[in-house]
N, C-alpha and C positions, 0 to 999 in steps of 0.2 A: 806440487808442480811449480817449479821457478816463474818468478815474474816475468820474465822476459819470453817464457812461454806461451804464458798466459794472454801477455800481450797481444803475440802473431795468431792468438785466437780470435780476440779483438778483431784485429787485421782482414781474417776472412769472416767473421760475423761478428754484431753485439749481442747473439743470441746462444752463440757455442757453449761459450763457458757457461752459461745460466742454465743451458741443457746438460752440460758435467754437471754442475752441483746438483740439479735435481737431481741426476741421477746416485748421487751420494745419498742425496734426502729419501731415496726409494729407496736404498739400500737398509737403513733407518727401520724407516717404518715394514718393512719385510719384516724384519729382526724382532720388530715387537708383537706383528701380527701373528708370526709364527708360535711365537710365546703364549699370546691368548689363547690359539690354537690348542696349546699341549694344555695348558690351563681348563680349556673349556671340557677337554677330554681327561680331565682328573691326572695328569700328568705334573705334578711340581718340585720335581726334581733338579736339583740344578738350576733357582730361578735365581740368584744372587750370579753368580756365572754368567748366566745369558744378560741379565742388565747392566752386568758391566761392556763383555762386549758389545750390546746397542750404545753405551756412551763411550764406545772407543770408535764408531761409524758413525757416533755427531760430531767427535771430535774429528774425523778425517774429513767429512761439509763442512764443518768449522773452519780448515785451511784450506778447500778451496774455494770459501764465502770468503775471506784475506784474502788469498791471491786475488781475486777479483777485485776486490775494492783497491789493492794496491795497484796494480796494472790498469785499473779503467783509465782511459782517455782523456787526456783535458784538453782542450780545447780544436778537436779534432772533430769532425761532423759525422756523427751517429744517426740513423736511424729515426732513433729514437733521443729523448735527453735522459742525460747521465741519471739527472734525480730518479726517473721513471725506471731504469736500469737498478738502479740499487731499492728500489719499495719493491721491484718485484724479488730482488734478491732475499730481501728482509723477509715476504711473506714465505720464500721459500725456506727458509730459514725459520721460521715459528713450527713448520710443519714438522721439520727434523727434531726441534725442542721438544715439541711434544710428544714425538714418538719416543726421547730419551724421559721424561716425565714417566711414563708411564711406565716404564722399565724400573725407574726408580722404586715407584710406588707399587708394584710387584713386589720388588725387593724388602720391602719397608715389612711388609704384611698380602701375601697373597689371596687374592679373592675368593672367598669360599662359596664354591661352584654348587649351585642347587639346583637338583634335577628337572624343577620348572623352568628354569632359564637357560637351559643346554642348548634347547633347538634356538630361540629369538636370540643368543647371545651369539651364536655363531652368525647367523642372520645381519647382526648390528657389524660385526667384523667384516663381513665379504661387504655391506653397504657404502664401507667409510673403505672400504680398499679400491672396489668401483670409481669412488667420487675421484680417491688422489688418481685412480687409472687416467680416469677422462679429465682432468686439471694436467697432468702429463703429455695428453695427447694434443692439448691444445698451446701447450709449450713448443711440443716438435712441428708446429704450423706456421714458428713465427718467419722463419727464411721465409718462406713459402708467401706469407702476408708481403715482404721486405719485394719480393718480385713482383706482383703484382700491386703496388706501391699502396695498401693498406685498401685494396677496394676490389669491385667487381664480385666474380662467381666465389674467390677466395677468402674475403670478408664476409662475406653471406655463411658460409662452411664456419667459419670460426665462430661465429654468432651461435649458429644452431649448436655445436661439440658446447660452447660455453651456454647457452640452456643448459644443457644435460645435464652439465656439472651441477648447475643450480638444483635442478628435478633429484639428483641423485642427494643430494645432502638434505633437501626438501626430508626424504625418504629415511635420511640418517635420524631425525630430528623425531619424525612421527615412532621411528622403531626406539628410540633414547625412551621418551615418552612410557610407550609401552611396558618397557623392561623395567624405568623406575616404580613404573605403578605394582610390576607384580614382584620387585625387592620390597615395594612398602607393603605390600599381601603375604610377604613372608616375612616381614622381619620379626615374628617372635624366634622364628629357626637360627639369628643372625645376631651373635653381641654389639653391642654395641659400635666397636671396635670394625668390625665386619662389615656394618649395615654404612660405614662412611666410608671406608676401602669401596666396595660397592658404586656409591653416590659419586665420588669422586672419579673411577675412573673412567665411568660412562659420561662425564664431562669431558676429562684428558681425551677419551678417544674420540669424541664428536671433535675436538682440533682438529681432529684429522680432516674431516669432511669441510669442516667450517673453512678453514684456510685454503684447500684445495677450489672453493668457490670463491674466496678472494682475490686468490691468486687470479685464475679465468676468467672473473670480473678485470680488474685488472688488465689483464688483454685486451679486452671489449671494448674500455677507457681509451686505450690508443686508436683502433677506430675512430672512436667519434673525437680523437685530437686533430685527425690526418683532415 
C-alpha cells in the first residue's frame, strides 16, 4: 500500500492500519495452523512449500508494518501516542514472526506425530488460535473505545474480551505443560533429533498465545493512561 495511503488511514483512524496489518498477521498464523493441522493428521507432504508461502505472508505484514511506521504522524494529535502506536505494532508483529518460525522449523525437520499426542496436540492448536481470535477481537474495539473517549460501558467490554484473552493462554500454558510431559513419556519412541523439534515447537506455538495476551494487555494500558 503506498504511503500516502496509508496516511489518509491515519486521517480516519490511528487504529485502521493496525487493524490491516493484523489482519496480514491472521493471514500468517492461519497458514501455519493449517500446516499443524495436515501434520497433526499424518499429512507431510509438501511442508517446505507451505513454509515458504507462510514467509511470503510475513513478508506481505512486514510492508504494511513499513507503511505504517513510514506514514505515522508526527506531530499531529492522535488518540493515542505515537510510541504506544508502534509497541503495539511491534507485538503484532512477534506474533506473525512466530507464526513464520514455525514454518521454518517444519521445514527444517517435521514433527514426528505420535499417536498419544493426536487428540491434546490438536487441542493445543484450536487453544492458541482462540487466544490470537479474542486479541483480534479486542483490536476491532478500539474505534469503538476512541468514541466513547476510553471509558464507560465501552471500557468495561474491553476489559472483560481482554480477561479472556488472558483465561485463554492461561489454558495455552496448562495444555504446553501437558503435552511436554507426555513427549517426555514417550521419548524412547523419539531420536533425539525429534524429541527437540517437538520441545521447540510447542514453545514457538505458545508465541502465539503469549503475544496475543500482550498485545490485549496492552490495550487495557491505554485505559488506565486515559
Amino acid at each position: 500500500m503506498p504511503v500516502n495511503a496509508m496516511a489518509r488511514l491515519f486521517g480516519r483512524s490511528p487504529f485502521v492500519p493496525l487493524q490491516l496489518h493484523l489482519d496480514k498477521v491472521g493471514d500468517c498464523v492461519e497458514a501455519v495452523f493449517a500446516l499443524l493441522e495436515r501434520i497433526r493428521e499424518g499429512d507431510v507432504s509438501n511442508v517446505d512449500e507451505t513454509a515458504r508461502e507462510i514467509s511470503k505472508l510475513e513478508h506481505k505484514a512486514d510492508l504494511v508494518k513499513n507503511d505504517i511506521r513510514n506514514s505515522l504522524p508526527r506531530g499531529l494529535f492522535l488518540a493515542i501516542d505515537r510510541s504506544q502506536l508502534l509497541e503495539i505494532l511491534g507485538l503484532q508483529d512477534s506474533i506473525a514472526d512466530k507464526a513464520e518460525d514455525i514454518g521454518i522449523l517444519m521445514s527444517l525437520r517435521t514433527a514426528k506425530m505420535l499417536e498419544s499426542l493426536v487428540e491434546h496436540f490438536g487441542e493445543y492448536i484450536k487453544g492458541n488460535k482462540d487466544a490470537l481470535k479474542k486479541g483480534r477481537d479486542v483490536m476491532r474495539e478500539l474505534d469503538a473505545l476512541i468514541e466513547s473517549g476510553f471509558g464507560g460501558v465501552e471500557a468495561t467490554r474491553v476489559v472483560q474480551m481482554v480477561d479472556a484473552v488472558a483465561v485463554s493462554e492461561h489454558n495455552c500454558d496448562i495444555m504446553q505443560r501437558k503435552l511436554m510431559k507426555q513427549v517426555l513419556d514417550h521419548e524412547e519412541e523419539l531420536s533425539v533429533g525429534n524429541f527437540f523439534v517437538w520441545q521447540r515447537l510447542l514453545h514457538e506455538i505458545a508465541g502465539i498465545s503469549n503475544y496475543s495476551e500482550k498485545l490485549a494487555n496492552r490495550i487495557r494500558m491505554l485505559l488506565t493512561l486515559k
